[in-house]
N, CA, C and O of each residue as an XYZ file, in Angstrom:
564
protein
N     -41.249      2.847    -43.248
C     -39.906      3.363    -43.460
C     -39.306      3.876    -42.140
O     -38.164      3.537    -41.828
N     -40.023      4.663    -41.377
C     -39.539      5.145    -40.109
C     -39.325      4.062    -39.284
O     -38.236      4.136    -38.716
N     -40.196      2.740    -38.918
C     -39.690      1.442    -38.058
C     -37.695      1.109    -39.107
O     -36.620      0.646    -38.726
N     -37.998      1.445    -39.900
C     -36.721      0.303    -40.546
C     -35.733      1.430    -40.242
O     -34.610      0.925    -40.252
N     -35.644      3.085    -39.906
C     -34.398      3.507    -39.781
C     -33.984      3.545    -37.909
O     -32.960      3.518    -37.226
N     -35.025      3.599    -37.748
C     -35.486      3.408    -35.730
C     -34.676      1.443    -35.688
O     -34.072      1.052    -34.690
N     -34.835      0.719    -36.697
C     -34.108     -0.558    -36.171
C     -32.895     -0.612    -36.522
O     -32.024     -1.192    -35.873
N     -32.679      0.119    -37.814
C     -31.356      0.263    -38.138
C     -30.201      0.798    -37.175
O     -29.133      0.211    -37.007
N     -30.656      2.269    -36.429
C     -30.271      2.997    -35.358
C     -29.736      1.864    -34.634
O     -28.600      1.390    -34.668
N     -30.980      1.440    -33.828
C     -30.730      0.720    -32.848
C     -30.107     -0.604    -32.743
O     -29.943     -1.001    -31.589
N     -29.653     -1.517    -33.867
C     -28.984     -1.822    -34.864
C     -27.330     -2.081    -34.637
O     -26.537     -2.998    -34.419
N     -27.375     -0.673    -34.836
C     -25.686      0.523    -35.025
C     -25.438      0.755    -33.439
O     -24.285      0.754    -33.010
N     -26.351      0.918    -32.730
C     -25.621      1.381    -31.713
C     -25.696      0.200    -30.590
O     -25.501      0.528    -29.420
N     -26.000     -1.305    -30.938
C     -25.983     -2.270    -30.332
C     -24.152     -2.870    -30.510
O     -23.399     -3.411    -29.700
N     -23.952     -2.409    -32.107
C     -22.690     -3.192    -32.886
C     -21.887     -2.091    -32.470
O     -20.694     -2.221    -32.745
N     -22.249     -0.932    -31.821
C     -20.669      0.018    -31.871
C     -21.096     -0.240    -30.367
O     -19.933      0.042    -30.078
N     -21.577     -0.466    -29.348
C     -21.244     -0.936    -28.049
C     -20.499     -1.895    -27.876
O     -19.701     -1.929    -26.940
N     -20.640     -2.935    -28.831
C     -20.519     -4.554    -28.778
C     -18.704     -4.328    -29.221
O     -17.879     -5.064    -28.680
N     -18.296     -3.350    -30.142
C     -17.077     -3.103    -30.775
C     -16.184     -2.170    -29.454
O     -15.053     -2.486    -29.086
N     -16.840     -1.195    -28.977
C     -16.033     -0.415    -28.263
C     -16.134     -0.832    -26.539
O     -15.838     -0.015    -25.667
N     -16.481     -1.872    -26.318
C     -16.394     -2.856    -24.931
C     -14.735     -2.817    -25.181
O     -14.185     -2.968    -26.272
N     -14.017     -2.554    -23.772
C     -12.561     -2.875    -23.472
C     -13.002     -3.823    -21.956
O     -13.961     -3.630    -21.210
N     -11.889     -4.899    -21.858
C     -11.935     -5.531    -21.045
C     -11.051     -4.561    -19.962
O     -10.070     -3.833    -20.117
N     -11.899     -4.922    -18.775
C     -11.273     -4.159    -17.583
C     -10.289     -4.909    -17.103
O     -10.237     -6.135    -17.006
N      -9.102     -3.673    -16.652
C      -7.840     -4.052    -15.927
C      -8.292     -4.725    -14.939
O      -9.349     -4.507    -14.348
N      -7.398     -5.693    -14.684
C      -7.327     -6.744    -13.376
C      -7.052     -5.694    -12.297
O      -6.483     -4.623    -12.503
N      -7.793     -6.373    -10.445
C      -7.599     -4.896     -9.958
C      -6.465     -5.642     -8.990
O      -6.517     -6.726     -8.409
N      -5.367     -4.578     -9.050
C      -4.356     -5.035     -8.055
C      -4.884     -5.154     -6.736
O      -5.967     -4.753     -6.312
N      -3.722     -5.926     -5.986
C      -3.682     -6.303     -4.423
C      -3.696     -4.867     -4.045
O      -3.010     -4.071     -4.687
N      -4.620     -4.384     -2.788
C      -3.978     -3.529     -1.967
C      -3.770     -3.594     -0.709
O      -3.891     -4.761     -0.335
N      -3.524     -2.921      0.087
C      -2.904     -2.969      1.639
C      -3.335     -1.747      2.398
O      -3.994     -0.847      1.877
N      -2.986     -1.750      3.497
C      -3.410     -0.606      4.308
C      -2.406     -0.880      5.856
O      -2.383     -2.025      6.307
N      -1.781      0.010      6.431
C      -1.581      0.013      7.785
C      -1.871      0.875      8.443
O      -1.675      1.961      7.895
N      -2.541      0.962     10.080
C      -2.512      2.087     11.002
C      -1.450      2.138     11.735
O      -1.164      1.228     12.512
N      -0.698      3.255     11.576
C       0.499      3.530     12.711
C       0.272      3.878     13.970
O      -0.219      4.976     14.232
N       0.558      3.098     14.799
C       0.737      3.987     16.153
C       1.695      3.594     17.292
O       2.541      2.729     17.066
N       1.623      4.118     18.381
C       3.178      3.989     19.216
C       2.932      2.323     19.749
O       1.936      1.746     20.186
N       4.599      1.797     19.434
C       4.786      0.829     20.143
C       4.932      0.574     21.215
O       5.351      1.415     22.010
N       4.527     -1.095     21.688
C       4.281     -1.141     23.573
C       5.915     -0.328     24.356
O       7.123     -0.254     24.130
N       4.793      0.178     25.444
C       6.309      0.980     25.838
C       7.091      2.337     25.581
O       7.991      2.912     26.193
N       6.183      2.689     24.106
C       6.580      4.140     23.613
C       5.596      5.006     24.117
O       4.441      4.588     24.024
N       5.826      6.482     24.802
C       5.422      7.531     25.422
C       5.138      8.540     23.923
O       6.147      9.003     23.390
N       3.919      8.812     23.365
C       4.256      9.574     21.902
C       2.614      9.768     21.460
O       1.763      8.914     21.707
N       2.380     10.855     20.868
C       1.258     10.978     20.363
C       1.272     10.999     19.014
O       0.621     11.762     18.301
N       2.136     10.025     18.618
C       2.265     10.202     16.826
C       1.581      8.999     16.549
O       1.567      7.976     17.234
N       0.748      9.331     14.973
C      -0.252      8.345     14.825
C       0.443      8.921     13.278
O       1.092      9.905     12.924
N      -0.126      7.663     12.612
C      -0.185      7.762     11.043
C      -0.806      6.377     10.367
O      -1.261      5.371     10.911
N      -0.638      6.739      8.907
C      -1.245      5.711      7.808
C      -0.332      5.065      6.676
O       0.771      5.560      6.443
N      -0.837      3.855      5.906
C      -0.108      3.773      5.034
C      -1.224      2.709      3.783
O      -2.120      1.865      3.747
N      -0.614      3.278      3.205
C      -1.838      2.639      1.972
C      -0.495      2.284      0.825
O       0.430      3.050      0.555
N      -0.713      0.949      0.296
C      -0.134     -0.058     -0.499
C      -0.456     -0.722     -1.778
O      -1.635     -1.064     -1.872
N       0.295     -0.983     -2.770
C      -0.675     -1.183     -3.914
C       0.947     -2.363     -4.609
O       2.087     -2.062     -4.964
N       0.201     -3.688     -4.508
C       1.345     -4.680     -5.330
C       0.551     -4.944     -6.759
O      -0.648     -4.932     -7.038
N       2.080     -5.257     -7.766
C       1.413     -5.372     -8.926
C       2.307     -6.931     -9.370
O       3.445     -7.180     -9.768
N       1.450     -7.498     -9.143
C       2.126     -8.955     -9.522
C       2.908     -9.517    -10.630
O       3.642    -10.505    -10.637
N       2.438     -8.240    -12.079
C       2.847     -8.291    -13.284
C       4.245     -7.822    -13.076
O       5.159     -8.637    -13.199
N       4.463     -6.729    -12.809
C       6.097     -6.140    -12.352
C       6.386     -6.097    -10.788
O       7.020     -5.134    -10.357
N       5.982     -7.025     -9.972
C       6.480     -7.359     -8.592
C       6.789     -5.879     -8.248
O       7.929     -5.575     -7.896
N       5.791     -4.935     -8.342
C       6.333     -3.369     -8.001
C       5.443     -3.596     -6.692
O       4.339     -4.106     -6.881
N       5.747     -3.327     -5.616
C       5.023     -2.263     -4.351
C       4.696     -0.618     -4.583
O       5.585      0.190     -4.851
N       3.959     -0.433     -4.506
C       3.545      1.245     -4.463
C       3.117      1.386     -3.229
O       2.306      0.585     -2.764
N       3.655      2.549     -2.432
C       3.911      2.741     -1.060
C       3.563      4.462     -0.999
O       4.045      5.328     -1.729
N       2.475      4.653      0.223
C       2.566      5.871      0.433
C       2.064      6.042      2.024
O       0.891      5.707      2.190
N       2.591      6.392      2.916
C       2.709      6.508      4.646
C       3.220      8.019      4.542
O       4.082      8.727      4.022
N       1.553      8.044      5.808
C       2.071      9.754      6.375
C       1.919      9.035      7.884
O       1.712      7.940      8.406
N       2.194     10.576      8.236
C       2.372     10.349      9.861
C       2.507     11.707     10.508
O       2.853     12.645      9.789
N       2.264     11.917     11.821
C       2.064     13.362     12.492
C       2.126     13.081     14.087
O       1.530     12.191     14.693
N       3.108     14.189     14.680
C       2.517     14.029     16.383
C       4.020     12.839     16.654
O       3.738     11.772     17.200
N       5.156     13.024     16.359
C       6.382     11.982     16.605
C       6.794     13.465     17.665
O       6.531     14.667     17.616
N       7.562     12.568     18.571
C       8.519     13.292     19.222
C       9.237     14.201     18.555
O       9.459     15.381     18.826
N       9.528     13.634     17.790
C      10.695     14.658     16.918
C      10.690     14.254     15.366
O       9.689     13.615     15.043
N      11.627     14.507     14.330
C      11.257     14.414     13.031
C      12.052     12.708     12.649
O      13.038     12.339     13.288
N      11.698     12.219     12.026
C      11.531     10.634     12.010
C      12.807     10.773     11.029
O      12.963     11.520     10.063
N      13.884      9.563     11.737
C      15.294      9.825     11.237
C      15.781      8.742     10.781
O      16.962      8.546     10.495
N      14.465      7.639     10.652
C      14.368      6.431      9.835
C      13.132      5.908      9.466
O      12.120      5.999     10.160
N      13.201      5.364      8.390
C      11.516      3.891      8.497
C      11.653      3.228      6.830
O      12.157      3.621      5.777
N      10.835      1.911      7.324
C      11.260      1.301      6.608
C       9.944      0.002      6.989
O       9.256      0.023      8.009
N       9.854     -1.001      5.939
C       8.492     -2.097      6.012
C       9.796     -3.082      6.646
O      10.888     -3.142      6.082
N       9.430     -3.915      8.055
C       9.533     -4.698      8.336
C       9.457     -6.210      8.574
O       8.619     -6.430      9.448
N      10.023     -7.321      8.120
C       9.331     -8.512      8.029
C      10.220     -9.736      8.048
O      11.422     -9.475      7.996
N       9.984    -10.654      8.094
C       8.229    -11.164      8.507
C       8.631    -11.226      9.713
O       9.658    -11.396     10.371
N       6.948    -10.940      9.881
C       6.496    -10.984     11.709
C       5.202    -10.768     11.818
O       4.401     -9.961     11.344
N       5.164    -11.802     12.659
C       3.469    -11.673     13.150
C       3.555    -10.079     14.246
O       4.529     -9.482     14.703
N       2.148     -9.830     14.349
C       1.225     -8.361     14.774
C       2.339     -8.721     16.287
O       2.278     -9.809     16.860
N       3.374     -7.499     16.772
C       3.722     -7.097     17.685
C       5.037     -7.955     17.559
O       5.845     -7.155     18.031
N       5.650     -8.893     17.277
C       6.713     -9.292     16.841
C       7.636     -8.519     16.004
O       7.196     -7.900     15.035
N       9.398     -8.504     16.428
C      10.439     -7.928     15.355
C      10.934     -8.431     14.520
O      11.031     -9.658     14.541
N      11.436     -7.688     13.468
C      12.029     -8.374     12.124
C      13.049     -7.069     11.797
O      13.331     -5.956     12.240
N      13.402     -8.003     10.697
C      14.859     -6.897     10.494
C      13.703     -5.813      8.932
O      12.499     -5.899      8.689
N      14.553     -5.133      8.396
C      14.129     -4.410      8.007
C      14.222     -4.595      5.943
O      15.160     -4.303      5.201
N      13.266     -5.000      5.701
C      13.225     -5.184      4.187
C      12.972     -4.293      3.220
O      13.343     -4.756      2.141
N      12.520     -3.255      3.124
C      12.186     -2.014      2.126
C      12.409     -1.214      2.916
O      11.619     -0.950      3.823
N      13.741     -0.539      2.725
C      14.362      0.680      3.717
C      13.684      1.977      2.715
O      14.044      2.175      1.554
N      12.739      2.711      3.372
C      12.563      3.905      2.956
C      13.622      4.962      2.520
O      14.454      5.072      3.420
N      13.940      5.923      1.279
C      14.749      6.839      1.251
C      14.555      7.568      2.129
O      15.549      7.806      2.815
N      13.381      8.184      2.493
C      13.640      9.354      3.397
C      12.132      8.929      4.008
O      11.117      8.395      3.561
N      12.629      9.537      5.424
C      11.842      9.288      6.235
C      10.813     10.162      6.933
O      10.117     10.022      7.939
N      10.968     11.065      6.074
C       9.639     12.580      6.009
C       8.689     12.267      5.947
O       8.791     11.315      5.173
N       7.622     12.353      6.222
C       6.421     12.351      6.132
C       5.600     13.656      4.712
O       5.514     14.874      4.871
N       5.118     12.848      3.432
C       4.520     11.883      3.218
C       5.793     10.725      2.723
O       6.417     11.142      1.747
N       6.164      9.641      3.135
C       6.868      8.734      2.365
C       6.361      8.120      1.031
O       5.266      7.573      1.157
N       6.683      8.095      0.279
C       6.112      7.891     -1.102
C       7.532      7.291     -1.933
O       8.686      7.718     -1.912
N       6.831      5.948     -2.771
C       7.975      5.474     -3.090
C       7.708      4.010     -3.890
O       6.518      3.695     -3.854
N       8.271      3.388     -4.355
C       7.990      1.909     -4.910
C       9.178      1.196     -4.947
O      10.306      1.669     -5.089
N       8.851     -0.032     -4.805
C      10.126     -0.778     -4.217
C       9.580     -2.654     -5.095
O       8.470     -3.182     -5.159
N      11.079     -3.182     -5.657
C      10.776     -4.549     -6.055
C      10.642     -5.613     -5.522
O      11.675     -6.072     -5.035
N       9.399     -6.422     -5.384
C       9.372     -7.571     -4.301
C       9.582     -8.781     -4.892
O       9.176     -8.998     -6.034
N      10.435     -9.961     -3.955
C      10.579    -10.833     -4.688
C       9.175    -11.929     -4.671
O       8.264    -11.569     -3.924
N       9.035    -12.801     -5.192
C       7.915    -13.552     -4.864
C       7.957    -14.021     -3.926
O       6.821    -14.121     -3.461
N       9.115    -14.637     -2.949
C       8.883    -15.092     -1.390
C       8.516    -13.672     -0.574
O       7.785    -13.870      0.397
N       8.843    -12.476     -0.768
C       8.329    -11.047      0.243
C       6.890    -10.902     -0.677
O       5.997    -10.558      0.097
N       6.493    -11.017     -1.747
C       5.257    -10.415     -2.035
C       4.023    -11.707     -1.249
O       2.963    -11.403     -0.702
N       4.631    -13.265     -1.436
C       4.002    -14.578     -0.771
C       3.759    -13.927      0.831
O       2.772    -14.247      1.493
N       4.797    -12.986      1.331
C       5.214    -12.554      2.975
C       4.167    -11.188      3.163
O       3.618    -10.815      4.200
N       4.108    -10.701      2.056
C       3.351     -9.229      2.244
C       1.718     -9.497      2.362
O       1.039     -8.982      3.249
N       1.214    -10.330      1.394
C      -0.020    -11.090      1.440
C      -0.811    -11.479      2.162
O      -2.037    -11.372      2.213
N       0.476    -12.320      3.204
C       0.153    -12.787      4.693
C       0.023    -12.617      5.605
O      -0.241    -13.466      6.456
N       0.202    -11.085      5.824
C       0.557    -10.050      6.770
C       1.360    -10.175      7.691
O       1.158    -10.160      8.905
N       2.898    -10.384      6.744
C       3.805    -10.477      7.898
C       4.881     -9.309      7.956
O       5.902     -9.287      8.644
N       4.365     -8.244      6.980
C       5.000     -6.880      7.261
C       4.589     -5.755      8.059
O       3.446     -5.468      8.415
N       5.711     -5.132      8.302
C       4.736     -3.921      9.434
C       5.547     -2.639      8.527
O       6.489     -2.689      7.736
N       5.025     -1.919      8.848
C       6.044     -0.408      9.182
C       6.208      0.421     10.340
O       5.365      0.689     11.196
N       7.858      0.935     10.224
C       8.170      1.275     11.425
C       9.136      2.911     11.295
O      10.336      3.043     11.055
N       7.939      4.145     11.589
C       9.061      5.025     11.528
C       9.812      5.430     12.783
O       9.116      5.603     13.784
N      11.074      5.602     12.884
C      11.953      5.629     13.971
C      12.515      6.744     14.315
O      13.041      7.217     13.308
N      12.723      7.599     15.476
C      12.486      8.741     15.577
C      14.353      8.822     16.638
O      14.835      7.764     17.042
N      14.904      9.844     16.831
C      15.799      9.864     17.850
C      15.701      9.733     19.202
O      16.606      9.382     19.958
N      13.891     10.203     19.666
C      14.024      9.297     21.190
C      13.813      7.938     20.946
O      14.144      7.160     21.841
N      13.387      7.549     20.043
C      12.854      5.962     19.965
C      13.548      5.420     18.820
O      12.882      5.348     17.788
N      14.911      4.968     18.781
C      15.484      4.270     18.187
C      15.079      3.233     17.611
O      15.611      3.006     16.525
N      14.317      2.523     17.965
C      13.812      1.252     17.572
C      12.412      1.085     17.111
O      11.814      0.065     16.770
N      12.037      2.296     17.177
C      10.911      2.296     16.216
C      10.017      3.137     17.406
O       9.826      2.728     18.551
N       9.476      4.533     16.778
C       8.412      5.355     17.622
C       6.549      4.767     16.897
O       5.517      4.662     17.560
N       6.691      4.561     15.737
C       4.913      4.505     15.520
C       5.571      3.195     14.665
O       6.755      3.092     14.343
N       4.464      2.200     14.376
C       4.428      0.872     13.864
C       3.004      0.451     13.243
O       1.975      1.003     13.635
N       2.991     -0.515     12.292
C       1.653     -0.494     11.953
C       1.743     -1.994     11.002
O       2.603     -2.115     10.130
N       0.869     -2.946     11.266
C       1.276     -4.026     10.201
C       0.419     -3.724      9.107
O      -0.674     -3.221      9.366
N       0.728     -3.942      7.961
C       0.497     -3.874      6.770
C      -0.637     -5.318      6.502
O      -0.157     -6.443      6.368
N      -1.502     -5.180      6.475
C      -3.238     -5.732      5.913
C      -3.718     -5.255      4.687
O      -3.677     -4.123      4.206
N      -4.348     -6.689      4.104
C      -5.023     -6.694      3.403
C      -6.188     -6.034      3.055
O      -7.119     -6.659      3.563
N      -6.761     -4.677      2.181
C      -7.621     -4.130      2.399
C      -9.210     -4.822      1.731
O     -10.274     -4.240      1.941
């Protein structure tokens, strides 16, 4: 009698594993950039940026800090396409350009095909450095 409630048990808790299995979420794309001064910029500002695309709702999830700019960063925004040290005009204009930037933005399938490939950078832009004080291309993590 004791083998038959010991198989029964074991039994029950084979069929409520087998029942309460959920299939795991697909794991999104992520990204990563290191910021730092572009050729030519005089600056000890360094920063990061960590990225998260969701292919189901073409969302970007975006979060870049940064520290050590000349002065307080009075633009930035993901740049593209462009290969590593090459310019581009500016495609996901950040609201604000404070440090932590945090934010999500809609990509179309030719910029998410562009983001993939690593042909985005980020660039926060400061008042001595108009054209961009720290930069960082955006990679595949």
């Amino acid at each position: 009698m004791r083998r038959m409630h010991i198989a029964v048990a074991a039994l029950a808790g084979l069929m409520l594993g087998a029942c309460s299995t959920t299939p795991e979420a697909p794991k999104l794309p992520t990204y990563k950039a290191t910021l730092a001064p572009g050729a030519g910029i005089v600056s000890s500002g360094k920063g990061s940026g960590e990225f998260t695309y969701d292919p189901a709702t073409h969302t970007l999830t975006y979060n870049v800090t940064y520290e050590g700019l000349t002065g307080p960063g009075v633009a930035a925004h993901i740049h593209g396409p462009a290969d590593p040290g090459q310019n581009a005009g500016p495609v996901v204009p950040f609201a604000n350009a404070a440090s932590p930037i945090t934010g999500t933005a809609t990509l179309t399938d030719a910029q998410a095909a562009e983001l993939a490939a690593g042909k985005y950078y980020v660039n926060v832009h400061t008042a001595a450095n108009k054209g961009g004080e720290i930069r960082g291309q955006i990679v595949a993590n």
